[in-house]
Structure formats: structure tokens, C-alpha cells
N, C-alpha and C positions, 0 to 999 in steps of 0.2 A: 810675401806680404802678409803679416798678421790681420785676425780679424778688426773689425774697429771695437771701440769700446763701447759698454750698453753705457746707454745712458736716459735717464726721466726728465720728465719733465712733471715736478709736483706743484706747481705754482696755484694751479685749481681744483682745490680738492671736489669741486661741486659738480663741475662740466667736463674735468679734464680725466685723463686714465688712467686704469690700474698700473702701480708697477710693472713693467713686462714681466712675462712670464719666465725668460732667459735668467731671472736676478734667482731664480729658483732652482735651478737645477745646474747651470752654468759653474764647470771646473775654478775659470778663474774667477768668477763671482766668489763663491766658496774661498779661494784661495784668500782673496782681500779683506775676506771678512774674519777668516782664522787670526791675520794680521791686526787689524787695526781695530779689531772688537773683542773677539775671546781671548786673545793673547795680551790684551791692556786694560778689560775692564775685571770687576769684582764678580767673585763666584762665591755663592752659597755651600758652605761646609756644613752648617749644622749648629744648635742649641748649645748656649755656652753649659748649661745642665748634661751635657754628653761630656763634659770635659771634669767632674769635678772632683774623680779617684785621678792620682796619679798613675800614669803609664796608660789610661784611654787613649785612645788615638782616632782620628778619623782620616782616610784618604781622602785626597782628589784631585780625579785625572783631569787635565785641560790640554786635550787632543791625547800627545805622545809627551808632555808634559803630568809629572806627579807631584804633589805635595802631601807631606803628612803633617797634621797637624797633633799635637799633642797637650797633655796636661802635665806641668811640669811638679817636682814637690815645692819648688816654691809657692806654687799655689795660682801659675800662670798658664797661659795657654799661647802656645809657642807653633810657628810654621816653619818649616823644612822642606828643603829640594828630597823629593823620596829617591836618594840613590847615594850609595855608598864613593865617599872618596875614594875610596880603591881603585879600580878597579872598573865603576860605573855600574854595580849590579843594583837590582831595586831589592830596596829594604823590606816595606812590606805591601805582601799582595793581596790582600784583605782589603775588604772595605772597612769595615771597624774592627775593632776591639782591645786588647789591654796585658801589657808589657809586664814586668816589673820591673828592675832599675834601669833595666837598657834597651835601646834599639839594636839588633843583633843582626849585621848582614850572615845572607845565612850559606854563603859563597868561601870567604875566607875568616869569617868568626870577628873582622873588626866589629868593635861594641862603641855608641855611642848613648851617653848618659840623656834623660831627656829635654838638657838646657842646648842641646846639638852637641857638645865636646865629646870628642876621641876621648876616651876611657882607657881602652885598649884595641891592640892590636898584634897581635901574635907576632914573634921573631924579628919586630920591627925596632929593637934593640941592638940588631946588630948591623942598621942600616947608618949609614955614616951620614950627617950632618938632619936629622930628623928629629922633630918634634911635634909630638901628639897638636900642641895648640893650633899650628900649620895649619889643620887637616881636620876642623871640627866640620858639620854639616852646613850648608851655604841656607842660611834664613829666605823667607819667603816674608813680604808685607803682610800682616793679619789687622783685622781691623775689627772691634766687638760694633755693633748697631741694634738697639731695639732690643740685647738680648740673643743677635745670633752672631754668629763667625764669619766671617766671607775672608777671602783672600785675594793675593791679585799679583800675576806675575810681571806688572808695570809699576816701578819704582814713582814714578812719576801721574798716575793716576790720580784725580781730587779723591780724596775723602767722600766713602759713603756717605759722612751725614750732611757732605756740600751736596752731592749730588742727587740727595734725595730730602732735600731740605723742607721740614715737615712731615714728613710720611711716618715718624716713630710716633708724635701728637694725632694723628688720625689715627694707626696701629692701636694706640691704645683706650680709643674710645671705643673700639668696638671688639677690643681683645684684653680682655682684664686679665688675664691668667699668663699674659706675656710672659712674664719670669720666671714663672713654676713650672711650665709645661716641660716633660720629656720625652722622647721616644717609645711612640707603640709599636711602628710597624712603616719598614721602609720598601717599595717598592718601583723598582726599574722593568720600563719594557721597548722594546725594541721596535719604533713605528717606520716607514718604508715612507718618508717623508723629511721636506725639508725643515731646519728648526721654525723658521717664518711661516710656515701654513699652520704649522701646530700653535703658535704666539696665536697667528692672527684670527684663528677660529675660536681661540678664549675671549678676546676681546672685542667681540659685538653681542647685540641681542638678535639681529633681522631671523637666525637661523632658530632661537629658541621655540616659538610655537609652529615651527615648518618645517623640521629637518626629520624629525625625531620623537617617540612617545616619553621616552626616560626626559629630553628637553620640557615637554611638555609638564611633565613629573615638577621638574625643578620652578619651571614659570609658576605651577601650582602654587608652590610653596611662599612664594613674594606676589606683592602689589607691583605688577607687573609692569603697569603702567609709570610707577615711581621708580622704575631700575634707569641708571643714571653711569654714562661712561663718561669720566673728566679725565683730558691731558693735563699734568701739570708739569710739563717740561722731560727729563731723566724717570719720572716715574706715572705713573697714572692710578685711576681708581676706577672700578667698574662696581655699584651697589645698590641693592634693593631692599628695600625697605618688608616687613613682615607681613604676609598673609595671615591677620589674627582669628581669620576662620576656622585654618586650618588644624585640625585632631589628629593627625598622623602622618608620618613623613619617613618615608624609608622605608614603609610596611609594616612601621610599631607605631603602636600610641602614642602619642603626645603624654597623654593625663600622667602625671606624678614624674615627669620627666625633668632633670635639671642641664640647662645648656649657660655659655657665657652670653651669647648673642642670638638673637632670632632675625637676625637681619641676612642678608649674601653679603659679604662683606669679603671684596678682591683688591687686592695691592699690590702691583707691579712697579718693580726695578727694573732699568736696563741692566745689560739688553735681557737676560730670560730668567729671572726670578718673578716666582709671582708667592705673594703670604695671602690665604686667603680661610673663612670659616661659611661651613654651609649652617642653613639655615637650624635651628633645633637642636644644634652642637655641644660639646665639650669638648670643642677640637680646635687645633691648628693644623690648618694643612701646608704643605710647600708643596709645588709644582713648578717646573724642572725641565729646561725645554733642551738637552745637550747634542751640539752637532759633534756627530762621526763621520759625514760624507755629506755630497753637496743634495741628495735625497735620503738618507738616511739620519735618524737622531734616536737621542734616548730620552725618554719618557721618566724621569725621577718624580714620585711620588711619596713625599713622607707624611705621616701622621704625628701628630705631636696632642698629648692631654695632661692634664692638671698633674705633677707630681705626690703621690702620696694618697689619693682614692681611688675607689674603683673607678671607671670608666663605665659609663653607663649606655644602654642596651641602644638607646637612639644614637650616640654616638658611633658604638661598633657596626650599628645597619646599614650608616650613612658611610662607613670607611667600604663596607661589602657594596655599598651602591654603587660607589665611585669605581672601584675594581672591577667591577662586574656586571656594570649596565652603563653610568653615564659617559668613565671611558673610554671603554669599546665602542661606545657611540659615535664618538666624537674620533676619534681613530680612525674609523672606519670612513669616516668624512675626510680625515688626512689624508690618508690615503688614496680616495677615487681624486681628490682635487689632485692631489699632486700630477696621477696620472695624465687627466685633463689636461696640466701644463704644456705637456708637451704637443698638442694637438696642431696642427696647422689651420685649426678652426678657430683659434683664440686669439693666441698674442698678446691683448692687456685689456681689461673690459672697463668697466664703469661703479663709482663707487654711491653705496646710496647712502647718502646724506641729506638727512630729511630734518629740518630743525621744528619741525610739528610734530615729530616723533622719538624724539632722542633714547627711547630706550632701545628703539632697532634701528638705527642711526647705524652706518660704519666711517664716525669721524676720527674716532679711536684709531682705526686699522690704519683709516691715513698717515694718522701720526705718526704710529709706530715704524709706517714706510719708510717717511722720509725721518727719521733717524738713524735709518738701517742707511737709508742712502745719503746721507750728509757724512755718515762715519765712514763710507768708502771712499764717499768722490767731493768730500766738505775741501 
């Protein structure tokens, strides 16, 4: 007799209880979520600006699934299954970089041009009834939004801009350099936690002036009191407004500094895309919440600034903060919680939602819950 199945009850977000704690570390939890969430919704590739020499490419893994995505000469940006007709080898093992006329398996030498067509393929001339068109590379949905790529290996998935209907109009109030930005500096790390602790500890404030001194750092930086988490359905917004006292932020001056936004300024897609700019900026950041196991994920961090100037000294201190203080901080919290999951002290606790205080509110995290749990058990 199998176990029963979990199951919530999120009907009161006010009185009623956390998710169990089983939706966290639980095999076939995990399992249903590879299904009916990463395996159907859109994932984040990267800056159409990454794509604009032909033969760029960028991977992306989704689990033991790959795609490559490329820049074609026509002037397009095309997705592919990353693995050779042949045979089944993977094409390429890189996370970026830049081809010339072909995709080259590097197993038996087939070549594919990069509109996905067979090109060539060695001695398969004297194969009886074959043809190169047969046997071009299997396309992958791509979708441009806002300026970035995503992909999605559900034929059947709405459209980012239904699904996040309005988010590219807020994106660009408070992100003016949306279409120039390109790649400074990509960074993946390895946290010992599940994708859901890591989501749901970016989107509250209760932990910001309690957890942490780098937290505190950041509360510095915004009118704390006006930081503001909205559900709006598939996407959300968490934003504070500028602390215009403040002279330095990251451990540089402010004085002679030029940024897009002086606001926090965070934008979340289902299920784990977040576009967000810290305060004092010339940045775009993406964060990147990727499951590998039902406690295990990876940590994708990229930075994005204005194409074609320098990048300026508050901007780089803020990318070394992030790395190297806020978080490891915040990590560091993924981690001891996750442990805690397992406790026989716990099981599901209580969520604070406090509507006199909505900047440390965790109405947000509810939300996010019962998404996670309408997509397994909807």
C-alpha cells in the first residue's frame, strides 16, 4: 500500500498553515513538479543582445533535457533540441559561445547549419533511401518578451506576454536601458536546498531587518516602510521605493554616480524567473532559481549593463555585494531552513500576514504556495 498523498489546505492564508514541510524535500513531490511545472512552463535563456553575431549560442539545461539556442544569418534567433539526429550525442557542452556556419556533433562530424538543417553528414551518401531534410534538428518553442528569450518545452503553454500580462509596462518604468543591456558577468552556485525555500526567502521582507547585517545594508538603502510585495496572478512585484539620504551604497559613494533607478525594483515570472535592479544601479539582474534534486538547486545569477559604456564603480560593488555578502547570506538561510524541514519539531507552521504592515507581510509567499500547489494537485 502506497503512502497517501500530501495534500494542503490553503484556503486561509491568515489562520490557516504553512505548506507542509514534505512538499520540500518529498521524491514524488519533486517528481510532479519536474512534470507539470518545469517540463511545461518558460525558462529564461538570456538577452536578445547575446544573440546578435551569428553562430552565438546559448544552452539550456531543463533537468536531462537541453536546448540550444542560437543566432541565425538570417538575423533570427532560433531554439533546438541540443542533441544530434544521429545517433543522440549532445552537440554542445558549453554554456555559451560562438560557432561559425555550423553546429558540429563532435562524435561523428554530422554538421548542422544554424536554421537546424543537416548540412552534412559523412558517408551518408551511400545510405539507401536518405535525405539530409529528413534529419534537420527538432525546433524547441522560443518566445522574445521585454527583450529577453525564454523557451519552453510545452507546445501548448500560453504565451509569456498572456501569462504575464503587464509586467513588460512595469519592467519599463523602472528599467529604461531594457534593450541595450548586455552581459557582464554570469554566475551559478550550487545551494543544498529546495527551488521553493530559495523563491520564497526573496519574496518577503519580515527577514530583512532580522536575519542578517548585509539585510540590514539593503533596508538601509530604501524607505523601508514603502517596500511593497503585489501578487498579480503568474507574476508578482516586490519594490521599494529610495532612501534619498543615503551617500553610499556598496561601500562607494554615491556623489558623481550615474544609475537607471534608485528604487529596489523586483519582478517575478512563474514559476522561477525573477528581473530585478538594486538600488544606485546600472544594472539588470536576473535570478535564477534551477531544480536539480528535490533539496538541491542552482543558483543562476546574471548581470546585465547598458551596452557600449563603461560600467560604473557603484554598479560593479553592487554585482561584488551580491556575490559576496547578500548571497551568501541569504544561502546560508536556505540552507539551515531547509534542514529544519525535516525536523519532527515542525511539519507546517504559520504564515505572518499582517495588513498594517505590508512590507514584512508573507502574503507574497502564500501566493507563491498555492501556485506551486494548484500546478501539482489544480
Amino acid at each position: 500500500m502506497g503512502k497517501p498523498e500530501l495534500t494542503w489546505d490553503h484556503s486561509d492564508p491568515v489562520h490557516g498553515r504553512t505548506m507542509p514541510a514534505p512538499f520540500f524535500y518529498d521524491e514524488g513531490i519533486f517528481a510532479e513538479e519536474r512534470e507539470r511545472i518545469f517540463l511545461r512552463c518558460w525558462h529564461l535563456v538570456g538577452h536578445v543582445n547575446e544573440f546578435r553575431e551569428p553562430g552565438s549560442y546559448v544552452v539550456q539545461d531543463i533537468f536531462e533535457q537541453s536546448v540550444v539556442v542560437t543566432a541565425g544569418h538570417d538575423g533570427g534567433i532560433h531554439a533546438w533540441h541540443n542533441v544530434c539526429r544521429h545517433r543522440g550525442n549532445r552537440l554542445m557542452t558549453e554554456r555559451r559561445g560562438k560557432v561559425g556556419a555550423v553546429l558540429r556533433c563532435q562524435y561523428h562530424s554530422w554538421c548542422y547549419n544554424l536554421d537546424g538543417g543537416l548540412r552534412a553528414a559523412p558517408r551518408t551518401e551511400h545510405l539507401a533511401d536518405f535525405s539530409k531534410a529528413d534529419w534537420s534538428l527538432r525546433p524547441v518553442r522560443l518566445e522574445i518578451f521585454a527583450g529577453w528569450v525564454f523557451v519552453t518545452l510545452d507546445d501548448g503553454a500560453p504565451p509569456v506576454r498572456e501569462i504575464a500580462a503587464g509586467a513588460e509596462e512595469e519592467m519599463r518604468r523602472f528599467l529604461p536601458d531594457l534593450d541595450t543591456v548586455e552581459l557582464v558577468e554570469e554566475t551559478d552556485v550550487v545551494v543544498e536546498a529546495n527551488w521553493k525555500v530559495i523563491q520564497e526567502n526573496s519574496i518577503e521582507g519580515y527577514h530583512f531587518d532580522l536575519s542578517g547585517p548585509v539585510h540590514k545594508e539593503l533596508a538601509a538603502l530604501i524607505d523601508f516602510e514603502g517596500y511593497r510585495l503585489t501578487p498579480r496572478g503568474l507574476w508578482w512585484t516586490y519594490i521599494g521605493p529610495p532612501n534619498k539620504g543615503a551617500t553610499e551604497a556598496y561601500g562607494v559613494p554615491l556623489e558623481g554616480a550615474t544609475w537607471q533607478t534608485d528604487w529596489f525594483f523586483n519582478i517575478g515570472i512563474w514559476p522561477n524567473t525573477t528581473f530585478y535592479s538594486f538600488p544606485y544601479t546600472d544594472m539588470i539582474g536576473t535570478f535564477i532559481m534551477i531544480p536539480i534534486a528535490p533539496e538541491r538547486s542552482i543558483l543562476r545569477f546574471g548581470y546585465y549593463a547598458p551596452r557600449g559604456r563603461p560600467v560604473p564603480e557603484v554598479t560593479r560593488a553592487a554585482i561584488r555585494w551580491m556575490n559576496t555578502q547578500l548571497g551568501p547570506e541569504d544561502i546560508e538561510l536556505n540552507i539551515t531552513n531547509q534542514k529544519g524541514l525535516h525536523s519532527m519539531g515542525f511539519g507546517s507552521g504559520r504564515y505572518l500576514i499582517d495588513p498594517a504592515r505590508p512590507n514584512q507581510s508573507e502574503h507574497l509567499v502564500h501566493h507563491f504556495h498555492k501556485l506551486c500547489y494548484e500546478a501539482i494537485r489544480g
